[in-house]
N, C-alpha and C positions, 0 to 999 in steps of 0.2 A: 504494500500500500504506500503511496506518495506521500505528500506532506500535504500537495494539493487537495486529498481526499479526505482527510483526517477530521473536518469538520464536522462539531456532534452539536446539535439545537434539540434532541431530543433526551438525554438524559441529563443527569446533573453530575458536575464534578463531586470526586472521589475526595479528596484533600481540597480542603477548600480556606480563606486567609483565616476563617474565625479560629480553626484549630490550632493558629499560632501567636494570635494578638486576637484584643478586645477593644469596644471605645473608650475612647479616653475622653473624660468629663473634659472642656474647656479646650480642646483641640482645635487649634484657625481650621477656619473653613478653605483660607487661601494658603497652597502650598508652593515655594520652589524648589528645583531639582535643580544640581549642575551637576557634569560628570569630571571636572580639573577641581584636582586638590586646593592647586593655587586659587584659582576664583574661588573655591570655597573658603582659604586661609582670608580671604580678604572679607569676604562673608561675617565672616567672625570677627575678623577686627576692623569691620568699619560700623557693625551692631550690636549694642549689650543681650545678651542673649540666653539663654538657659533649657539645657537638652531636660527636654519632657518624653521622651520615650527611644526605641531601638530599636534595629532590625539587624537578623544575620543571613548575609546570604555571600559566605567564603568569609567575610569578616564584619563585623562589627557597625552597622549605619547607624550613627547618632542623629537624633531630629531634637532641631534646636529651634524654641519660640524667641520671636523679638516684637517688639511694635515699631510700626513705621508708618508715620504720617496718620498715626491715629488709627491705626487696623493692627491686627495680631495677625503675623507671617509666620508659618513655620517654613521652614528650609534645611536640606541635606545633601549629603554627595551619595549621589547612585555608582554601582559599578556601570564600567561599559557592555554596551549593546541589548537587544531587544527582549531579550529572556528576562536576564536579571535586573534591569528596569523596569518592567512590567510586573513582577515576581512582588518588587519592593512597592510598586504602588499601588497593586490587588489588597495590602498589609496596610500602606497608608489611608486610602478609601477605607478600609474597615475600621481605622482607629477614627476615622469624622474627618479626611480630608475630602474636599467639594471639586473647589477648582484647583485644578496644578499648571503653574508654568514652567516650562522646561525650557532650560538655552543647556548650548552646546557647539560646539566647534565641528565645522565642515570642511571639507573638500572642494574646491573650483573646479567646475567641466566646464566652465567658460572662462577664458585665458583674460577674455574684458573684466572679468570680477575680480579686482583686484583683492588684497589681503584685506580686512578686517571690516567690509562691507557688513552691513545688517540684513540677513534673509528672513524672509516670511515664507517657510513653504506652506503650498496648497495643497499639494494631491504628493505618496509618496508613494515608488514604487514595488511593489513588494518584492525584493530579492530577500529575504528572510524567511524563518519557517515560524514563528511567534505567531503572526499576526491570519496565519491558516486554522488557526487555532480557537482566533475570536471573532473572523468573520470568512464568512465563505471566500472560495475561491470566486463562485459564478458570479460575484459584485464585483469582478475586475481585478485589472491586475493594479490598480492604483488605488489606494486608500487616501478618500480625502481630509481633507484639516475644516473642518467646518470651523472653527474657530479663528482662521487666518485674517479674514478681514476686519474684525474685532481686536484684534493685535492688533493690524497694521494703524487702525483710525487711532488706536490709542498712541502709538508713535509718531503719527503725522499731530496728536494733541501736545508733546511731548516737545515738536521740533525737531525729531529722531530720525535721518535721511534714512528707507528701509528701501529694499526691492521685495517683490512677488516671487517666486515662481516652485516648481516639482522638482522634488528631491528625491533622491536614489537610496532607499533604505536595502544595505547590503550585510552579511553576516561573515563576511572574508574578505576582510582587512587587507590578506595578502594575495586574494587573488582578483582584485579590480583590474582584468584585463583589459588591454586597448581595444579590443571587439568589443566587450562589455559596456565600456564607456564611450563608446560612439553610438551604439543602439540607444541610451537611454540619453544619451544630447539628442538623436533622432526624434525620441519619442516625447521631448520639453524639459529635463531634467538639468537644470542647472549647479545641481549641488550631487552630493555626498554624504554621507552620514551612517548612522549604525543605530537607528532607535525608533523614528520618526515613523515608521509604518506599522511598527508594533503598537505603540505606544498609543495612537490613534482607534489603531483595532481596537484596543482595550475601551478606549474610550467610546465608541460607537459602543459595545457590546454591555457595558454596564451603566452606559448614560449617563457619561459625567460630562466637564467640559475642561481641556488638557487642552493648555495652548502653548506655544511653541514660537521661540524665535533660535535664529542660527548665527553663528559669525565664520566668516569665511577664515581658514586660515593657511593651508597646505593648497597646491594646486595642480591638477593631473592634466589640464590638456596646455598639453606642449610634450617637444621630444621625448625632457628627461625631466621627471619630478621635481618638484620643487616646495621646499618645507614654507618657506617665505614665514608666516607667523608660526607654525606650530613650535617651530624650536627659539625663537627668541622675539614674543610676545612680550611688549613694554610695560610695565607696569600700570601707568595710566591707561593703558586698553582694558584690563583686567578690571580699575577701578571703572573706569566709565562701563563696561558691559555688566556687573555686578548691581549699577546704581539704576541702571536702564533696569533690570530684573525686578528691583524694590519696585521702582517707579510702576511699573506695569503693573506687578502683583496689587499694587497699591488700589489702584483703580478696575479692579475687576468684580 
């Protein structure tokens, strides 16, 4: 059996989050996720803050509450990719998170986007096996962000230069081949990533609302790779993408 095939809407899961976390009395209802240590180091030291709960999943996710701007945010650092993002916010939803906004660092397949651009993706493609899990295969092979244009107005409130467009949600990091990445520029995909089609399944299938910005930082179309931000990402980017985070969470 495929992976494609694997979707079940008729019985109910086996292990389910309650078996491992409860509500938590007084839990924000507004949640962020990052997946960089660093953005989260700054997380923490640019807000007073205090870990109200945990998750394990390989190690140890602290969730810490802060107030900003007059609302109670929790925020934590996810592992990477589509499983174990999803894994931790099946556990989040159950302890009383509402909405989640997710940022995270992408991939360029358009050689025009330069380094540290602000993305809003809309639709993501499913090259992953997570999100066959939370929604059928026969809705496409692009899982959309119903949530993106609600980002974006709130960044255009902000003054916060962003782009539109479909991102390439992959589970092989090391094998984003050049075929690969030419069909999915074909198909509109201006980005890269490793979460964004899962994470959305998730969200259509339990009806929350997970919203989502990107920042560009590595770049694949040209001859030979190129890291541009992922290896020597300034510090002021880190603070301004962390503040952008509050700011959004803030108004949702």
């Amino acid at each position: 059996m495929s992976i494609t095939k694997t979707f079940d809407d008729t019985t109910e899961e086996i292990i389910k989050p309650s078996n491992f976390t409860k509500k938590i009395d007084g839990f924000p209802e507004t949640v962020i996720v990052t997946f960089s240590e660093r953005m989260f180091n700054v997380m923490l030291k640019n807000n007073h803050s205090e870990v109200i709960s945990s998750m394990v999943a390989g190690f140890e996710h602290l969730i810490y509450k802060t107030e900003y701007s007059g609302k109670e945010i929790a925020f934590y650092m996810s592992s990477i990719g589509g499983p174990v993002a999803v894994g931790l916010l099946e556990e989040v939803l159950e302890m009383g998170g509402e909405k989640i906004l997710i940022f995270g660092s992408c991939g360029s397949l358009d050689n025009s986007i330069t380094d540290g651009h602000i993305v809003i993706p809309t639709h993501a493609y499913r090259d992953e096996g997570t999100s066959y899990h939370y929604v059928s295969p026969d809705e496409g092979e692009f899982i959309e962000v119903k949530t993106a244009k609600r980002t974006f107005d709130i960044l255009q409130e902000l003054s916060i230069p962003a782009i539109y467009g479909k991102t390439w949600t992959t589970d092989a990091i090391y094998r984003e081949t050049r075929r690969n990445m030419e069909l999915r520029k074909k198909s509109g995909c201006i980005t890269v990533e490793m979460e964004c089609a899962s994470v959305m399944a998730l969200a259509q299938l339990r009806n929350v609302d997970i919203y989502q910005f990107l920042y560009t930082a590595d770049n694949l179309d040209c001859e030979q790779w190129e890291a541009r931000l992922l290896f020597n990402m300034p510090d002021d980017f880190r603070e301004m993408c962390t503040k952008i985070a509050f700011e959004v969470a803030a108004r949702l």
